[in-house]
Backbone bond lengths (Angstrom), bond angles and torsions (degrees), N, CA, C in turn:
res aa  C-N    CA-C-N  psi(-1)  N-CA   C-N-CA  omega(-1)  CA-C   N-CA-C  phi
1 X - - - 1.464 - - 1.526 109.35 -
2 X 1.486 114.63 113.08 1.645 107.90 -169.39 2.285 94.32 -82.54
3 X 1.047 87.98 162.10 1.667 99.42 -172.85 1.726 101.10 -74.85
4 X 1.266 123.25 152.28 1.278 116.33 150.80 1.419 140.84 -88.73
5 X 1.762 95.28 -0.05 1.198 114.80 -168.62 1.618 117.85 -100.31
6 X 1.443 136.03 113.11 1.486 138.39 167.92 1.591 93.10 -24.17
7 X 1.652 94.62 155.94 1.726 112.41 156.72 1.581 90.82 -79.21
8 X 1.390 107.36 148.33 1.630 117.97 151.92 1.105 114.76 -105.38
9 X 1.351 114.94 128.24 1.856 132.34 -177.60 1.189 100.47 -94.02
10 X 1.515 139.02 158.77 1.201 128.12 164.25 1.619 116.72 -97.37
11 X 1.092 106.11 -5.30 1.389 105.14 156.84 1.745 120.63 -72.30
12 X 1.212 120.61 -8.60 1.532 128.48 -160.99 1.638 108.26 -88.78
13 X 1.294 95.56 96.04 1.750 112.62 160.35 1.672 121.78 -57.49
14 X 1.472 90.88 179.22 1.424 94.65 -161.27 1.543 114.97 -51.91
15 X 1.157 144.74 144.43 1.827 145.25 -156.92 1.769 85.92 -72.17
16 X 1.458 112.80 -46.14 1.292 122.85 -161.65 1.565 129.84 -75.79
17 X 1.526 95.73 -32.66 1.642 109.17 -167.25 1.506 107.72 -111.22
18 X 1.188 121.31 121.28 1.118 130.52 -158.15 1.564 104.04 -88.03
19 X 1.564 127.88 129.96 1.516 119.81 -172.47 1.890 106.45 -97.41
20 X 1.232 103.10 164.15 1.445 107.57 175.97 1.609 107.09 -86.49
21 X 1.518 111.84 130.08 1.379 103.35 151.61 1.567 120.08 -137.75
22 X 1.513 118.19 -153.53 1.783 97.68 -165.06 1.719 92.63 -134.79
23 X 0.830 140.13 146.43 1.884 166.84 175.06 1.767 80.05 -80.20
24 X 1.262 114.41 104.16 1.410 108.55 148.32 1.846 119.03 -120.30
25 X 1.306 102.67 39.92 1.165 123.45 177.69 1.835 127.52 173.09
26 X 1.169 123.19 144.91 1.391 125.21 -166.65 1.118 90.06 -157.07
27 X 1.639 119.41 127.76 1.343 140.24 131.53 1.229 132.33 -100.97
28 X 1.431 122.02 157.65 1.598 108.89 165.20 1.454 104.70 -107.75
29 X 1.345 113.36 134.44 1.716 124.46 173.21 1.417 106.10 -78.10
30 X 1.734 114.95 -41.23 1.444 115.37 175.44 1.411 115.92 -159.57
31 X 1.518 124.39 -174.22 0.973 106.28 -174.67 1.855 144.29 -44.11
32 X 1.477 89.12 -30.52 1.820 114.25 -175.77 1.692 92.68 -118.12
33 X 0.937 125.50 43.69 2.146 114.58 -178.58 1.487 89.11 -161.77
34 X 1.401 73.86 116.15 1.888 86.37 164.28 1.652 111.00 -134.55
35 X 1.426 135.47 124.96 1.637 158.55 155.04 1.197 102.52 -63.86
36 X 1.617 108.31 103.50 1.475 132.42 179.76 1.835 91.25 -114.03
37 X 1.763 94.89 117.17 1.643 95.21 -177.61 1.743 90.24 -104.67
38 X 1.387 128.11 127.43 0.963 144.58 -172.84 1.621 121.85 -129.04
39 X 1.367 108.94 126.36 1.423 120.90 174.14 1.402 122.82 -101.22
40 X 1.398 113.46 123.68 1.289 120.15 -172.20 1.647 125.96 -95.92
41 X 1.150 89.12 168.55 1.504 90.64 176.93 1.050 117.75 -55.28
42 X 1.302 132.27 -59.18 1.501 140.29 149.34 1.305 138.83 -109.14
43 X 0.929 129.20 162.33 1.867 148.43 174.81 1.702 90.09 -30.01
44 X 1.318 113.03 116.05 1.829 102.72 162.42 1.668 117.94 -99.40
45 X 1.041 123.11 89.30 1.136 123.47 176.78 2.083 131.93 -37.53
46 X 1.091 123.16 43.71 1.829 129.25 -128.28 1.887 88.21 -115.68
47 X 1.290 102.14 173.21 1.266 137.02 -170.90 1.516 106.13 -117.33
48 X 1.678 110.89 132.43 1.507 101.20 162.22 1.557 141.00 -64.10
49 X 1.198 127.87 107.12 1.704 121.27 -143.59 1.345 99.41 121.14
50 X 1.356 128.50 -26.93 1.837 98.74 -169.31 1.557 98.90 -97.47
51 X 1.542 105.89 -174.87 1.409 110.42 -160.14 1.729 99.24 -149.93
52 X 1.676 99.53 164.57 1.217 112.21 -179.90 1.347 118.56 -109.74
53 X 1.158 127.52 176.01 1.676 125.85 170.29 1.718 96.16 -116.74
54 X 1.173 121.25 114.46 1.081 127.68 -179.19 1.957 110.24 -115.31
55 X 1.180 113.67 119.09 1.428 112.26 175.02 1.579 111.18 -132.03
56 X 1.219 95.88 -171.67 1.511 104.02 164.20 1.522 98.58 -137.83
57 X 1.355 113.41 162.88 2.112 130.44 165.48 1.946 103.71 -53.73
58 X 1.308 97.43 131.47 1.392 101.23 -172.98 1.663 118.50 80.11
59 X 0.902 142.84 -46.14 1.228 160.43 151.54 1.215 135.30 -40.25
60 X 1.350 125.93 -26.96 1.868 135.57 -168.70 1.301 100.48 62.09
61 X 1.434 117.16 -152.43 1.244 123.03 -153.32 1.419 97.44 -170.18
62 X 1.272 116.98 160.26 1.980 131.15 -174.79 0.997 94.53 -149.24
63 X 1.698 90.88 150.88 1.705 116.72 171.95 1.929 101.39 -66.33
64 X 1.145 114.76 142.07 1.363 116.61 -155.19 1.886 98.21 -148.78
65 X 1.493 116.37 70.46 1.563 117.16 -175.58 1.539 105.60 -35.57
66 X 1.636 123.40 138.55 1.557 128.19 171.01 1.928 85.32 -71.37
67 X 1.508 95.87 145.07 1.535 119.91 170.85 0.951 107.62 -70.85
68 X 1.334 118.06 -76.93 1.655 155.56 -135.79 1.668 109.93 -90.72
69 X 0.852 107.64 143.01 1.637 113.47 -154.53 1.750 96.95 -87.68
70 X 1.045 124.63 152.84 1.526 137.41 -170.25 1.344 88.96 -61.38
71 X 1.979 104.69 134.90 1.192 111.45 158.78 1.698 111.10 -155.20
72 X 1.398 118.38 157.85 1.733 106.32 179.75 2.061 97.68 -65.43
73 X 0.851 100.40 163.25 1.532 135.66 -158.43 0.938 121.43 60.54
74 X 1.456 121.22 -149.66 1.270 133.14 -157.72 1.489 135.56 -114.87
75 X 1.040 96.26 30.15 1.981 114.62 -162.40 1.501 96.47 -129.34
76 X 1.324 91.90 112.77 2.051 115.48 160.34 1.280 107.90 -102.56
77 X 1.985 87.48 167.30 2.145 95.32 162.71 1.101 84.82 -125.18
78 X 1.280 113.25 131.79 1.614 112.44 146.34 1.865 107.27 -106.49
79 X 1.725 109.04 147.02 1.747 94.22 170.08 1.460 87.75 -134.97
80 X 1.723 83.85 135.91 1.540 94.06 172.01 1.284 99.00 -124.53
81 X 1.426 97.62 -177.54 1.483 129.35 -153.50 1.361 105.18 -138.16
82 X 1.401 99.16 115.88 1.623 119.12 -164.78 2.069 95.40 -85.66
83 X 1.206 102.37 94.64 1.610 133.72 157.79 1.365 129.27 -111.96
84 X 1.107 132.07 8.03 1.325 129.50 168.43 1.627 110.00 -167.42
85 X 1.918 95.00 -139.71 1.497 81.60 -176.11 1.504 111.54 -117.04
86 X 1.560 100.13 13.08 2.004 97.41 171.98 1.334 99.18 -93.28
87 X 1.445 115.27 -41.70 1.360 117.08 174.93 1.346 139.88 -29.32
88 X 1.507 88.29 -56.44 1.463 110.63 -171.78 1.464 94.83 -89.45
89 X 1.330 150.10 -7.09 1.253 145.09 115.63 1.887 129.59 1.63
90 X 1.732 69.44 -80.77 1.517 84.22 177.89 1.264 128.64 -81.39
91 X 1.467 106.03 -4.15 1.740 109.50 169.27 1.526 112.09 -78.65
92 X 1.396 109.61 -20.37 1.618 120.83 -162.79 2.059 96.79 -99.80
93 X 1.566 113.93 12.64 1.561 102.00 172.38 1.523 93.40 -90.08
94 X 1.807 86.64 159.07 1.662 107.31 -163.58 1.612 86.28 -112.02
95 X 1.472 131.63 168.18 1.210 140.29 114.84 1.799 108.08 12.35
96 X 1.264 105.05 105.02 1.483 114.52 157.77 1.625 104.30 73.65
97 X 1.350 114.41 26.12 1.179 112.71 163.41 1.839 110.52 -103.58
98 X 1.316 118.10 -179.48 1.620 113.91 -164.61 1.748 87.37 -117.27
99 X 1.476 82.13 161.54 1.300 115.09 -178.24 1.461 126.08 -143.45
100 X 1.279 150.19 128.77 1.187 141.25 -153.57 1.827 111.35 -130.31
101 X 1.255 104.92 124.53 1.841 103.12 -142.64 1.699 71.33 -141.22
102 X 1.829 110.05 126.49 1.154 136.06 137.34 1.871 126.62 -79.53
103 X 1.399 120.46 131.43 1.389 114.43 -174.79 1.270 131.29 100.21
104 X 1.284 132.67 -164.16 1.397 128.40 23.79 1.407 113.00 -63.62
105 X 1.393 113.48 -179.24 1.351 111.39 -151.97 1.601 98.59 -144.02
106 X 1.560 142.19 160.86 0.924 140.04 140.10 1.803 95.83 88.50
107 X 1.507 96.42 177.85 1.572 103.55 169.94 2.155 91.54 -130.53
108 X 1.909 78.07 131.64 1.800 101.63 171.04 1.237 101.95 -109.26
109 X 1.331 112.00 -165.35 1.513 140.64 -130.94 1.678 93.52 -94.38
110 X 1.375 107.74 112.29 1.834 92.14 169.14 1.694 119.70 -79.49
111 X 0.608 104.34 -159.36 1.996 106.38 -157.18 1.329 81.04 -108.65
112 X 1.729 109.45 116.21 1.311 124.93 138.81 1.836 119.09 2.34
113 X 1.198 124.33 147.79 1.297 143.79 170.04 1.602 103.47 -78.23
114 X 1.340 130.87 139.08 1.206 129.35 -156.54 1.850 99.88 -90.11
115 X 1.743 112.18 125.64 1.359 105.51 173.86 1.621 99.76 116.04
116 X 1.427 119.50 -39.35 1.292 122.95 -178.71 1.845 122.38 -72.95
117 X 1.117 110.68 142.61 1.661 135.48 -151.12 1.986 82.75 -70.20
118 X 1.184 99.23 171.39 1.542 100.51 165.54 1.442 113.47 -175.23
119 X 1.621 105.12 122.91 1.485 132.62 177.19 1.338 127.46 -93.93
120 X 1.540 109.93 99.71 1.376 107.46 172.87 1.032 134.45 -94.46
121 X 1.592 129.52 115.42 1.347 103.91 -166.66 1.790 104.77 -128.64
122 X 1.404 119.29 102.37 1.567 144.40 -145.80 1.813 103.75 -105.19
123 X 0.720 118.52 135.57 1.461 132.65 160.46 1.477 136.39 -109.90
124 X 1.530 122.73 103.38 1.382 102.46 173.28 1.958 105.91 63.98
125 X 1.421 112.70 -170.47 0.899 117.72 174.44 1.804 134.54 -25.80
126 X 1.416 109.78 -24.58 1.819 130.02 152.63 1.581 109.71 -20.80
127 X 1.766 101.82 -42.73 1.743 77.41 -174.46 1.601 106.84 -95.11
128 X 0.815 94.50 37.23 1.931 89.95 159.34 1.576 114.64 -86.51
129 X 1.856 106.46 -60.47 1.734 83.47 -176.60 1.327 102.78 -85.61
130 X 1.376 125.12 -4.84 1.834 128.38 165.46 1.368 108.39 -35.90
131 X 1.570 102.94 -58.54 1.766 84.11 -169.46 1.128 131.74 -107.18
132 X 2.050 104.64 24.95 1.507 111.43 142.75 1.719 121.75 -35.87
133 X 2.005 85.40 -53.97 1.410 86.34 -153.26 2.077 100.83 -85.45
134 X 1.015 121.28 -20.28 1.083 113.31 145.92 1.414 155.42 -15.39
135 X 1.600 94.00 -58.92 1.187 134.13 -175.32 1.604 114.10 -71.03
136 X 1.560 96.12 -51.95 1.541 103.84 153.61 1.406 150.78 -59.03
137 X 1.738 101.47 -37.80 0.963 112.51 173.87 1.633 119.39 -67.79
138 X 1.567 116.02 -17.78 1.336 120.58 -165.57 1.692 94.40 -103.68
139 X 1.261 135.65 0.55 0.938 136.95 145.20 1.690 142.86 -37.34
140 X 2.084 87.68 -37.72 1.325 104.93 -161.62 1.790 77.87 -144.52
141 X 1.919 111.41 59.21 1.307 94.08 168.53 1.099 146.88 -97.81
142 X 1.407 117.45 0.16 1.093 138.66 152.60 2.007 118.30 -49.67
143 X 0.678 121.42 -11.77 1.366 138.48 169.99 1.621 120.43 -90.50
144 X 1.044 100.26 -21.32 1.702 100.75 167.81 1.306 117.40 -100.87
145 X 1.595 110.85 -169.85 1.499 108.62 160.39 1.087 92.96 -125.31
146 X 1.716 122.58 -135.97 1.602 132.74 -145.54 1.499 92.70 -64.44
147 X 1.626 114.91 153.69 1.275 135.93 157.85 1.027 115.61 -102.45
148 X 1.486 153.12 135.62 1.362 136.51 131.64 1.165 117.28 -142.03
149 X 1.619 103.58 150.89 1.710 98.25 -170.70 1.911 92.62 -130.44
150 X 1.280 98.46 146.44 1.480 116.31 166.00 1.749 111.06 -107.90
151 X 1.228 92.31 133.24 1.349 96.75 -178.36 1.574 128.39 -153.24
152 X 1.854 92.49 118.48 1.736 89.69 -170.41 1.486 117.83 -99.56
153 X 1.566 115.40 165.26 1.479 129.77 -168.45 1.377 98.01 -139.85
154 X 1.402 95.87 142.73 1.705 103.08 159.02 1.281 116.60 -61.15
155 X 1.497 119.77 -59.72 1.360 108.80 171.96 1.842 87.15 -154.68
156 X 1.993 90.85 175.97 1.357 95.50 -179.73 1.265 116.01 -56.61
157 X 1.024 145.50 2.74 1.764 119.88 168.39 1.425 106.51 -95.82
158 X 1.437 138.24 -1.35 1.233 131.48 149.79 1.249 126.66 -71.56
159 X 1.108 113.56 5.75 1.608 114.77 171.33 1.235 117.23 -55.81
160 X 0.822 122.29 126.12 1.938 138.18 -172.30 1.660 113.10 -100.33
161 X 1.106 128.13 132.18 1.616 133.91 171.10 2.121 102.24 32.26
162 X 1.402 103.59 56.99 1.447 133.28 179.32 1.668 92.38 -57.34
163 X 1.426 125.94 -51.47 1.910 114.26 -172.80 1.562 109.56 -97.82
164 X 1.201 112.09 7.06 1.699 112.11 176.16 1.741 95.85 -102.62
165 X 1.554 121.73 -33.36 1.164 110.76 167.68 1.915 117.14 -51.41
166 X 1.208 94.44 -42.58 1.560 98.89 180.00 1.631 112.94 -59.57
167 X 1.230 117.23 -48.00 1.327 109.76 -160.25 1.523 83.86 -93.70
168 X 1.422 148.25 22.80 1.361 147.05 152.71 1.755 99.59 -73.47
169 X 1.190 115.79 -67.40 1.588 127.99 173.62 1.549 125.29 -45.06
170 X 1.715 114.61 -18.71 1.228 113.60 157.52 1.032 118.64 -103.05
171 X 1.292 116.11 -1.88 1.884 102.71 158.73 1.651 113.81 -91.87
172 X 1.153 112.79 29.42 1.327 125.57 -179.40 1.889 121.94 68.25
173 X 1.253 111.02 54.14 0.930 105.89 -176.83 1.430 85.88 -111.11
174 X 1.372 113.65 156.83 1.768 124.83 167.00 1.954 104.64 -84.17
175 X 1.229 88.51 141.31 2.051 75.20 176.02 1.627 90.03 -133.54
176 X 1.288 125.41 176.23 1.725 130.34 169.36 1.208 97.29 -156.18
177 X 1.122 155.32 122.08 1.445 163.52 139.51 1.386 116.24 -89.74
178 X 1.324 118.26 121.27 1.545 140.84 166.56 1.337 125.18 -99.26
179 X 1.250 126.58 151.91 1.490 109.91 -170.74 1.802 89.76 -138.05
180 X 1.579 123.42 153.88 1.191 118.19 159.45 1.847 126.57 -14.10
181 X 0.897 132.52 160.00 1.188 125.71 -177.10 1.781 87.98 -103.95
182 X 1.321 135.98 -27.64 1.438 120.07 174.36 1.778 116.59 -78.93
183 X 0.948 113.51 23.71 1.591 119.47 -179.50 2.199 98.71 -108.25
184 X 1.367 95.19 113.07 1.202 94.99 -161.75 1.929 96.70 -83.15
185 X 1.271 104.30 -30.46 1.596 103.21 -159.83 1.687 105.23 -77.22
186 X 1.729 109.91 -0.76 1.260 114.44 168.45 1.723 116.85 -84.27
187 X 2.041 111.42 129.71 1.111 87.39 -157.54 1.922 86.33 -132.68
188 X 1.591 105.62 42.18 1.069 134.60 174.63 1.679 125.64 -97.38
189 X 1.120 120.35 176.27 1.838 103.16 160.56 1.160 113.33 -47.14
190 X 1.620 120.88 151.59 1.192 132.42 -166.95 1.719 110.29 -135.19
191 X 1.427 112.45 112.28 1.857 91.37 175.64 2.039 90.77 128.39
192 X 0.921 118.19 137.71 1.500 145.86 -146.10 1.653 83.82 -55.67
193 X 1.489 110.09 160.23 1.724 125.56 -167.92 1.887 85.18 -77.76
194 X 1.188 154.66 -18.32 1.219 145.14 -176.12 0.991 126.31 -71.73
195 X 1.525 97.71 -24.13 2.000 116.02 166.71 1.696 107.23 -52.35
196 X 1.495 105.33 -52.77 1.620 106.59 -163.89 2.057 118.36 -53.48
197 X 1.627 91.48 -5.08 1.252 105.53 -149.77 1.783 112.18 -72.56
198 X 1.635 97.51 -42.33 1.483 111.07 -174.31 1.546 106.77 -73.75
199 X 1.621 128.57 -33.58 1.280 108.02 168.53 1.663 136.57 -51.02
200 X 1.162 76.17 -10.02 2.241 78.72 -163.28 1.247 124.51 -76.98
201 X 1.145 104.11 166.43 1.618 96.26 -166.43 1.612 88.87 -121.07
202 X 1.453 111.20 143.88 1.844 98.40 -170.77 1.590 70.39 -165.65
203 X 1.266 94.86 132.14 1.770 129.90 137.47 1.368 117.02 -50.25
204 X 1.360 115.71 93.81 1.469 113.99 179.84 1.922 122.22 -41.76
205 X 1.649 84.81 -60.88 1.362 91.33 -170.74 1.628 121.76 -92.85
206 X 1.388 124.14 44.47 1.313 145.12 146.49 1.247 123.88 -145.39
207 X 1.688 115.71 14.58 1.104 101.16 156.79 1.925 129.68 -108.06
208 X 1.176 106.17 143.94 1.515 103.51 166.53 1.054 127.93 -111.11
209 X 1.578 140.91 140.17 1.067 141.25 -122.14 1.696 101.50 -142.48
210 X 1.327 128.01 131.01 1.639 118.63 -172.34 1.860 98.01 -135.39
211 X 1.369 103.56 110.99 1.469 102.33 175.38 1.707 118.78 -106.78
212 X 1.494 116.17 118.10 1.112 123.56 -159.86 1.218 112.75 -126.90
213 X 1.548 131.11 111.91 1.413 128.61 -154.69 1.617 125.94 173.96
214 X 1.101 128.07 155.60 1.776 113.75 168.80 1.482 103.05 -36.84
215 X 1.570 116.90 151.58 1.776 125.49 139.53 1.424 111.83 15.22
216 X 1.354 81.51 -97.06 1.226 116.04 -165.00 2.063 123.43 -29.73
217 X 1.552 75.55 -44.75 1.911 81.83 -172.38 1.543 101.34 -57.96
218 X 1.984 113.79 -38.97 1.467 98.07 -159.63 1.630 138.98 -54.81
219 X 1.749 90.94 -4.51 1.864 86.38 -149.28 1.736 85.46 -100.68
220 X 1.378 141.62 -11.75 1.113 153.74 115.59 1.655 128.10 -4.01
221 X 1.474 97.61 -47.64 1.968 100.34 -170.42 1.690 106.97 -120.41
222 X 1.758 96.30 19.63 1.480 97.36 -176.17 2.012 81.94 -98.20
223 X 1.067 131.41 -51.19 1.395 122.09 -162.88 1.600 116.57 -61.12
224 X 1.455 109.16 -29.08 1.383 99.66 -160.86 1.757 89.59 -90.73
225 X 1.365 114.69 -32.83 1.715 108.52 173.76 1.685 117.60 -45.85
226 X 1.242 102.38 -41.71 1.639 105.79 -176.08 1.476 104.01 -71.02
227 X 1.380 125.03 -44.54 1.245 130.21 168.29 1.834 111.60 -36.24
228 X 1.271 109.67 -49.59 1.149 120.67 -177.41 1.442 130.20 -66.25
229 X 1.763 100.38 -19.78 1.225 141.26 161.01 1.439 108.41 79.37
230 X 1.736 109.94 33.40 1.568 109.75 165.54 2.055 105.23 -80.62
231 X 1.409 87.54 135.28 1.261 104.12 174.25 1.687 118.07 -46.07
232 X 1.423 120.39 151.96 1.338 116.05 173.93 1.455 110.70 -91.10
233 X 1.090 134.69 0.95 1.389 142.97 178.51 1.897 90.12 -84.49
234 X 1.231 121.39 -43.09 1.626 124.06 -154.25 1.922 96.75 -111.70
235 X 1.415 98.57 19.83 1.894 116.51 164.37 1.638 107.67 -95.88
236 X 0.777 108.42 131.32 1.630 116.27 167.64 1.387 110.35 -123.91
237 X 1.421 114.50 138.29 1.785 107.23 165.58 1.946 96.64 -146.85
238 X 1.486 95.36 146.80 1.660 93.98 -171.86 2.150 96.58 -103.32
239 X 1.143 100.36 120.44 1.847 102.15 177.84 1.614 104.04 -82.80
240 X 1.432 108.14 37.37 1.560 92.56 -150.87 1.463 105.43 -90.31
241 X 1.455 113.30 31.38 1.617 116.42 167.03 1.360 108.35 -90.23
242 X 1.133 133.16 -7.27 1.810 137.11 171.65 0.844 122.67 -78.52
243 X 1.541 137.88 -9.60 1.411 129.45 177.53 1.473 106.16 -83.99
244 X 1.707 101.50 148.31 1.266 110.87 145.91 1.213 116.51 -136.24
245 X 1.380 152.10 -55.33 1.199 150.07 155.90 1.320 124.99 -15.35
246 X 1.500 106.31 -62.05 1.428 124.70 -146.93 1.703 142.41 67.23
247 X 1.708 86.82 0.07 1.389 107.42 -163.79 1.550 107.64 -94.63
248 X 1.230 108.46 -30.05 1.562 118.30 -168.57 1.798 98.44 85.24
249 X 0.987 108.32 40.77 1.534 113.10 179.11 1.689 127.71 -106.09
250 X 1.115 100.83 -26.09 1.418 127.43 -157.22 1.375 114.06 -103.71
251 X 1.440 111.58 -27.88 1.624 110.63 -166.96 1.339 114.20 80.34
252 X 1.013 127.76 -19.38 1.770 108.62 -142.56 1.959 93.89 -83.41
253 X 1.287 98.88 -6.77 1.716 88.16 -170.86 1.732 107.85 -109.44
254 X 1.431 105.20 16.99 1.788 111.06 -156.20 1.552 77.99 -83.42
255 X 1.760 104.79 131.99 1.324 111.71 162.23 1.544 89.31 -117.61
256 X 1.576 124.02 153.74 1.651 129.94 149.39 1.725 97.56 38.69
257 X 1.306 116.62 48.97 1.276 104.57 169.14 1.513 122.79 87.45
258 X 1.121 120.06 -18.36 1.702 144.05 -145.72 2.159 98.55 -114.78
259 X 1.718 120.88 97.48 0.639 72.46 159.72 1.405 133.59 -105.15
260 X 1.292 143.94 153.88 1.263 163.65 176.02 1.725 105.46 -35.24
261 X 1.138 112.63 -43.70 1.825 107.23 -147.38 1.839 88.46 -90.66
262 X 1.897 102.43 -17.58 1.580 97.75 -165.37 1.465 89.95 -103.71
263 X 1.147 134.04 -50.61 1.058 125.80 -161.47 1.915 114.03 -90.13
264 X 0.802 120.08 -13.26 1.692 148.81 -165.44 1.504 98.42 -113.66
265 X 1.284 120.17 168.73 1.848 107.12 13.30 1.517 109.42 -98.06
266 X 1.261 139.23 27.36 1.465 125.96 178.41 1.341 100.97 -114.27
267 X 1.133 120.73 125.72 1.285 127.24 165.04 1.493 116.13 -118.73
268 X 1.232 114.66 152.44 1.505 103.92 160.07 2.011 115.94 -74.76
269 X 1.026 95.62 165.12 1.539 101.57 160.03 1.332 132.27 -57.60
270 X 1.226 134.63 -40.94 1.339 154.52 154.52 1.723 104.45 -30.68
271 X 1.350 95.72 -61.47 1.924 113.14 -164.00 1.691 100.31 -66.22
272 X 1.915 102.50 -42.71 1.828 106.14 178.87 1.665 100.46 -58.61
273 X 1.403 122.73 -34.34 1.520 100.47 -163.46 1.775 113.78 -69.81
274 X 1.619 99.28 -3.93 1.276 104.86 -173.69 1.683 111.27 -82.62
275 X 1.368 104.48 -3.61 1.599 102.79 -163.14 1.369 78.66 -130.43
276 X 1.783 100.71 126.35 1.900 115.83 -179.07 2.209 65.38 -93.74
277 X 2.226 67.67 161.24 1.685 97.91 -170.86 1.409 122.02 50.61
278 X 0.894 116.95 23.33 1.442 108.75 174.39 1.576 112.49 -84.05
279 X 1.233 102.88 -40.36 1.542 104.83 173.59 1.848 100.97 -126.42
């Protein structure tokens, strides 16, 4: 039975009133991705997986996954992706310009069971709230066992946080990155992140598994996981491309009754088989 009820963070402001905060940093990861490190009004108390509504006046506002892995104060990443015209807005704030961020929002990914293996398997834009929870987990890594993440790209210039992957791989994490097979200047695996899936060798019953990605990939990395014989209780997948509100107001994210922006976006697998169309 999935809940109808949001997690409450205690950092989590009004659902409705959007707070001011300030861009005291902007990078670009790639051509269309820009890492806006932002300080808030206050401490956000959040989960890896949940998300903000970030806008500007005149403009509206988008569901906008937190990057950056939970920490006390007041400094996030959000990276967006210049697709329209708030977007490309907010990719173009400088240093000490404002920003206006509803939430956090939704219920994310709780922290692994201590000792247990962990499979990521990310798509495209996926490693944004991916390497929240990432980020955390390698925090406290001595507490786990194996890491590995698979991870697909359209092509090499979508590569996302390219030198944090590196220094991910010397703290012993396994990584695999694939890129389209029509991307010629890629001279890596070639052919969708679902390929990486059948080689692996995984401990069924300690590992947990988090699939993060467009639609499309999920209904793909649900067969070969069961094959693998990780449990659907110890499946995670984030739907967190359906929100828009955040309010549960709008519809636009209601799957099978379920909505998404309040109750989502992480669900286990178990809870998705309960919602037809979801994947």
């Amino acid at each position: 039975m999935i809940s109808m009820q949001a997690k409450k963070t205690k950092g989590e402001g009004s659902p409705y009133l959007p707070a001011r905060a300030v861009v005291t940093n902007s990078r670009a990861l790639t051509l269309r991705d820009t890492l806006l490190t932002i300080r808030t009004d206050r401490p956000l108390d959040y989960q890896p997986g949940q998300f903000l509504m970030a806008g500007l006046p005149g403009f509206g506002e988008a569901a906008i996954s937190i990057s950056s892995p939970p920490a006390k104060g007041r400094t996030i990443e959000l990276c967006i992706r210049n697709a329209g015209s708030l977007t490309s807005r907010l990719c173009a704030l400088e240093k000490g310009d404002t920003i206006w961020l509803r939430g956090p929002a939704g219920r994310g990914f709780e922290m692994p069971p201590k000792g247990e293996d962990l499979l990521f398997i990310i798509g495209g834009m996926g490693l944004v709230p991916a390497r929240s929870l990432i980020k955390a987990v390698l925090n406290k890594k001595k507490a786990y066992g194996k890491m590995t993440i698979l991870y697909g790209i359209k092509t090499s210039q979508d590569l996302l946080f390219s030198k944090e992957i590196e220094q991910w791989r010397t703290q012993g994490v396994e990584v695999f990155i694939t890129a389209d097979a029509s991307d010629k200047d890629w001279h890596g695996h070639k052919g969708v992140v679902t390929t990486l899936i059948p080689p692996l060798r995984v401990e069924r019953l300690k590992t947990s598994a988090y699939a993060i990605g467009p639609p499309a990939m999920y209904r793909y990395v649900v067969v070969p996981l069961a094959k693998k014989g990780i449990r659907q209780e110890k499946t995670f997948l984030s739907l967190e491309r359906r929100m828009r509100c955040a309010l549960g107001r709008c519809g636009h994210c209601l799957i099978g009754g379920v909505y998404v922006c309040r109750c989502g976006p992480v669900f286990s697998l178990a809870e998705v088989a309960e919602m037809p169309g979801a994947i």
